[in-house]
TIKOLKOL-553051 format. One line per 5 residues: for each residue x, y, z of N, C-alpha, C. Coordinates in Angstrom, 1 decimal, decimal comma. Layout:
<recs>
X/Y/Z/X/Y/Z/X/Y/Z; ...
</recs>
This chain:
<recs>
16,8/153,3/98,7/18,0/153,7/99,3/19,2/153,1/98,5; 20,3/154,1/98,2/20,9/153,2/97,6/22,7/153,4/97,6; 23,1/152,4/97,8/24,1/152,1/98,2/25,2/152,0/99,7; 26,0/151,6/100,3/26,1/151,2/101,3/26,5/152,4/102,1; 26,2/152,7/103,3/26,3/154,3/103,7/26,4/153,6/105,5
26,8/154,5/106,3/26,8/154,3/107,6/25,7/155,3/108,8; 25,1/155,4/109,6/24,6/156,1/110,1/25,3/156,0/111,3; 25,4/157,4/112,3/26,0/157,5/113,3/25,1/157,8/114,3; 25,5/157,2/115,9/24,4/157,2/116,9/25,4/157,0/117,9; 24,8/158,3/119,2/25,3/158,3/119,9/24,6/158,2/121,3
25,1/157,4/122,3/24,1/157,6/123,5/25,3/157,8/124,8; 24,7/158,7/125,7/25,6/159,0/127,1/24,6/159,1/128,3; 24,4/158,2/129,0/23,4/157,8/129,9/23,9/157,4/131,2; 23,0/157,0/132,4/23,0/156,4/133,5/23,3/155,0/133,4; 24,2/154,7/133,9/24,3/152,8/134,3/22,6/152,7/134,8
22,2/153,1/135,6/20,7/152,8/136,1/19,6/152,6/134,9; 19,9/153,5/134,0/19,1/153,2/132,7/18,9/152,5/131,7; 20,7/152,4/131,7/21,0/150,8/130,7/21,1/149,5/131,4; 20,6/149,3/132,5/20,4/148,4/133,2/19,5/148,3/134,5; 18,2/149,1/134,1/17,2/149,1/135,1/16,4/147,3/134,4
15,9/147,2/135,9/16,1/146,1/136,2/16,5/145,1/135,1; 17,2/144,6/134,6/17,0/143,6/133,1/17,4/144,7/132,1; 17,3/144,0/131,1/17,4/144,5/129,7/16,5/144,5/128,7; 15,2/144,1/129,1/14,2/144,0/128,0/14,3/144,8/127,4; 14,3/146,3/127,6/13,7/147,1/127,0/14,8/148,0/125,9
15,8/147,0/126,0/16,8/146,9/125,2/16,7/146,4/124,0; 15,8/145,5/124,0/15,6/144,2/123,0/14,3/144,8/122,2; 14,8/144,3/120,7/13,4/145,2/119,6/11,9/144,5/119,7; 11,8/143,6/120,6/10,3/142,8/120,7/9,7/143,6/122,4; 10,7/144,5/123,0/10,2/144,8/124,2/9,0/146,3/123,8
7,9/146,1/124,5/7,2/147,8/123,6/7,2/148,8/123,2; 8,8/149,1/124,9/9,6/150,4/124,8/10,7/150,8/123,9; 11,1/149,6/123,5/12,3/149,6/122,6/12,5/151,4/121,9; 11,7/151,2/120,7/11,3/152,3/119,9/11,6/153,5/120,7; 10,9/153,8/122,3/10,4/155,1/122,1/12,0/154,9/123,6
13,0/154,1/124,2/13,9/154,0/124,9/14,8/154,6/124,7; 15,2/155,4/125,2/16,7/156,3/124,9/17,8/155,7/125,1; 17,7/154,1/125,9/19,6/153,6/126,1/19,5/153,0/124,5; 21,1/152,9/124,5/21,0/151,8/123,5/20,6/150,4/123,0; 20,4/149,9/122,0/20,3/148,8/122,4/20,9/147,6/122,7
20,6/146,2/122,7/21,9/145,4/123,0/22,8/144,8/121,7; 22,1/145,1/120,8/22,9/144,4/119,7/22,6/145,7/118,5; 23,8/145,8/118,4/24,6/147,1/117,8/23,6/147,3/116,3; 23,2/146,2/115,3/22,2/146,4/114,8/21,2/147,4/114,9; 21,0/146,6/115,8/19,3/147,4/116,2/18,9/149,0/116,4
20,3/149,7/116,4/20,1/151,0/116,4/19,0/151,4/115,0; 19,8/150,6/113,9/18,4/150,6/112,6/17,1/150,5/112,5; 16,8/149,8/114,0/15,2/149,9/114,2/14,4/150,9/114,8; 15,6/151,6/115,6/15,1/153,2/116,4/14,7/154,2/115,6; 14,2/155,0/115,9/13,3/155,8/115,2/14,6/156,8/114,2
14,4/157,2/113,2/15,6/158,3/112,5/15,9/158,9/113,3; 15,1/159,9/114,1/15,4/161,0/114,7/16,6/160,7/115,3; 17,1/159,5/115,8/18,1/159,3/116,7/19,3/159,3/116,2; 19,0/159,4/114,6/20,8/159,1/113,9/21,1/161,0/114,2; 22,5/160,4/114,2/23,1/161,8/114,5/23,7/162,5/113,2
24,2/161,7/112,1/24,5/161,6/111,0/24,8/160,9/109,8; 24,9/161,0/109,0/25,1/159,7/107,7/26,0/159,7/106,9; 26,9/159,0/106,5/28,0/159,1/105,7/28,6/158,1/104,7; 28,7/158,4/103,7/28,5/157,9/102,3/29,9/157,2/102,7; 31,0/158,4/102,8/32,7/157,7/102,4/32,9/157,3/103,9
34,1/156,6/104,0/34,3/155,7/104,7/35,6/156,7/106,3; 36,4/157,6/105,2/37,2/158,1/106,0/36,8/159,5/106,5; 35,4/159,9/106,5/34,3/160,8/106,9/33,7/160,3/108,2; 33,2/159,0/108,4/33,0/158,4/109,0/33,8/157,9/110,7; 35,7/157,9/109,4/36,5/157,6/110,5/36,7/159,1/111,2
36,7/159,9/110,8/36,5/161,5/110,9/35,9/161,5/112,3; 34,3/161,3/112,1/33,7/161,6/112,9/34,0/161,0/113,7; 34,2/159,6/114,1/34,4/158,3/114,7/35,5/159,0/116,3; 36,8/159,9/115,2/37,6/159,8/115,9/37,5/161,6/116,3; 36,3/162,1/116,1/36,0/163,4/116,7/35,3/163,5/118,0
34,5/162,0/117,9/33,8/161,9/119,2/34,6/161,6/120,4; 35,6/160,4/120,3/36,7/160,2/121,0/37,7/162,0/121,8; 37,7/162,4/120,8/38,3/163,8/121,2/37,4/164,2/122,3; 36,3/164,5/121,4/34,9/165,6/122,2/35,1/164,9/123,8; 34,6/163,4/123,9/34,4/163,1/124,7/35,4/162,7/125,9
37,0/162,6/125,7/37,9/161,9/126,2/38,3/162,6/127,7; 37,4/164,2/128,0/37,9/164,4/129,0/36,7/163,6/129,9; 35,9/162,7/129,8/35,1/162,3/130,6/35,6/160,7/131,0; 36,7/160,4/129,9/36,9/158,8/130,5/37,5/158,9/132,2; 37,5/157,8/132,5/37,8/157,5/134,2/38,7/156,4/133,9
39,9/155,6/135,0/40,7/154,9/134,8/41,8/154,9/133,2; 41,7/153,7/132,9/42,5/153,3/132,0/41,5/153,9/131,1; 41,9/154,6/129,8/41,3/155,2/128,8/41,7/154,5/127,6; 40,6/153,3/127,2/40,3/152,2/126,8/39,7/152,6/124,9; 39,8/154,0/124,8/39,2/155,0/123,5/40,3/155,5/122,1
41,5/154,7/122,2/42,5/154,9/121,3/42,2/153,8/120,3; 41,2/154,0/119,3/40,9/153,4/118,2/41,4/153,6/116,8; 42,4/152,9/116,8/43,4/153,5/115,6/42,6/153,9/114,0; 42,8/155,2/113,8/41,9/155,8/112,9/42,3/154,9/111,5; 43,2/154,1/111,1/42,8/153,2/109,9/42,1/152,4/110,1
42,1/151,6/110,9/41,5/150,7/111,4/40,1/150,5/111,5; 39,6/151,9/111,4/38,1/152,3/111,3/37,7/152,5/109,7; 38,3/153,1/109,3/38,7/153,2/107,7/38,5/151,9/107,2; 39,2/151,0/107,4/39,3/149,5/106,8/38,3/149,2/107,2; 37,2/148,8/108,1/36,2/148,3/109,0/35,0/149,0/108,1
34,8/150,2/107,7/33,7/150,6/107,4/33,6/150,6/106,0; 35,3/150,5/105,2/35,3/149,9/103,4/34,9/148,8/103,6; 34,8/147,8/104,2/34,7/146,7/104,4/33,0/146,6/104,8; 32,0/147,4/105,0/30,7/147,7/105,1/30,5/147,0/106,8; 31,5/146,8/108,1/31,5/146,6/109,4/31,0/147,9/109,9
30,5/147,5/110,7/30,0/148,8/111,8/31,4/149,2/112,7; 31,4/150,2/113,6/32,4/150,5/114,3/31,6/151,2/115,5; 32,1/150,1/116,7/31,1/150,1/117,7/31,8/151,0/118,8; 32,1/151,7/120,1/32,6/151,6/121,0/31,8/151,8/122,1; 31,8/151,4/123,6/31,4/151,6/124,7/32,5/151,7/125,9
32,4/152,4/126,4/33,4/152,8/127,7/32,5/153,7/129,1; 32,5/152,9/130,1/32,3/154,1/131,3/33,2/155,4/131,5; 32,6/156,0/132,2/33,2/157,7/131,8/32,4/158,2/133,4; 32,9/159,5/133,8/32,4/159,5/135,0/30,8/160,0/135,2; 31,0/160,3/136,7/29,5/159,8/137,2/28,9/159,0/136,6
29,3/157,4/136,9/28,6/156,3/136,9/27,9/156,5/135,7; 28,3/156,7/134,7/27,8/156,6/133,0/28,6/156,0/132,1; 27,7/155,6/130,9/28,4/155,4/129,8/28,3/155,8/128,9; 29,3/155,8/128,1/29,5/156,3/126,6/29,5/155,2/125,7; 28,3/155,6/124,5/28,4/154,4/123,3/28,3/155,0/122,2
29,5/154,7/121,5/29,7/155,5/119,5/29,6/154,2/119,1; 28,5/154,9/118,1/28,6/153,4/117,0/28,3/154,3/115,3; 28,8/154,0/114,8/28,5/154,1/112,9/28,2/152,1/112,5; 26,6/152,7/112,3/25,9/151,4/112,0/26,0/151,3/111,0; 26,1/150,1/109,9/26,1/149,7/108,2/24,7/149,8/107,7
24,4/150,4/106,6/22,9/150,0/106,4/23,2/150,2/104,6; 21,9/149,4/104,2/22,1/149,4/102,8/22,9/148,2/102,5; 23,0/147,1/102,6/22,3/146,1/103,6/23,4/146,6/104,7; 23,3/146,0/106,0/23,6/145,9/107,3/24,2/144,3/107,0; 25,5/143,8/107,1/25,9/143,1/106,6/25,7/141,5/107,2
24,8/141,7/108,9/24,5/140,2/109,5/23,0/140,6/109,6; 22,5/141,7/109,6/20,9/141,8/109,3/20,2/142,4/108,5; 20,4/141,2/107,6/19,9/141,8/105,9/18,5/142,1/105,1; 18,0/141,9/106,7/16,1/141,9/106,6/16,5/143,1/107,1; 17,0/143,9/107,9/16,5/145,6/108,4/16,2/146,2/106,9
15,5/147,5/107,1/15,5/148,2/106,1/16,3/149,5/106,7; 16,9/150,6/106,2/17,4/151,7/106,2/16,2/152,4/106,7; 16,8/153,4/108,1/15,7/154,1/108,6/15,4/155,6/107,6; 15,9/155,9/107,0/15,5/157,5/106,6/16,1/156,5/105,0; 15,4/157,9/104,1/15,8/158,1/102,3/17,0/158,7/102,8
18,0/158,4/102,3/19,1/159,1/102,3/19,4/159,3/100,7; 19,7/160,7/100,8/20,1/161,2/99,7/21,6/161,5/99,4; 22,4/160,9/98,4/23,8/160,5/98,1/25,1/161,9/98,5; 25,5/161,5/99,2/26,4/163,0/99,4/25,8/163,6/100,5; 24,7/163,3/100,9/24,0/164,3/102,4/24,2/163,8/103,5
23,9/164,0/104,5/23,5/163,7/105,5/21,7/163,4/106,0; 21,7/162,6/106,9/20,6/162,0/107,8/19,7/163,5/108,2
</recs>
């Protein structure tokens, strides 16, 4: 794999699911981890879920903030209260030249959540033991 690239993942679920009883099965030592559809608890660890889960992969940075801030669109007629999803599109730009992930989570209605994250890989910049889940080939997508 080579060179620093971002994968994108997205999850829209039940409060009941990202918090049936506990959170083990959140955590990468629990058995379900792998085959679990919420996310996990530490934004990392989406790199240990199976590929199939990336939604896409992105070499440049303002591709990334592209998508970042297309989800926000897609999704914004679902936020509830204060709409907490105005993530200033440099800002994500700077964050991902910088090899950071760019995380968000917000409730949205019917008692659900919404979580965008564009993960770092190639290294992953605080978990430098993950390996990259797929070969990614330069210029493509996941």
């Amino acid at each position: 794999m080579a060179g620093l690239h971002h994968h994108a993942y997205v999850w829209l679920g039940s409060a009941d699911v990202l918090v049936k009883p506990g959170d083990a099965h959140r955590r990468p030592n629990h058995p379900e981890f792998r085959s679990a559809q919420v996310m996990p608890l530490e934004c990392a660890d989406w790199l240990l879920k199976p590929a199939s889960r990336i939604e896409t992969t992105f070499d440049e940075p303002k591709e990334g903030a592209d998508w970042y801030a297309g989800q926000l669109a897609q999704y914004a007629g679902l936020f509830v209260g204060s709409y907490a999803g105005d993530v200033p599109y440099e800002e994500t730009v700077r964050a991902l030249s910088a090899g950071e992930d760019r995380v968000g989570g917000w409730w949205v209605s019917g008692g659900r959540f919404l979580s965008l994250n564009l993960i770092a890989c190639s290294p992953h910049r605080v978990r430098l033991d993950y390996a990259c889940p797929v070969v990614h080939v330069r210029g493509g997508s996941a």
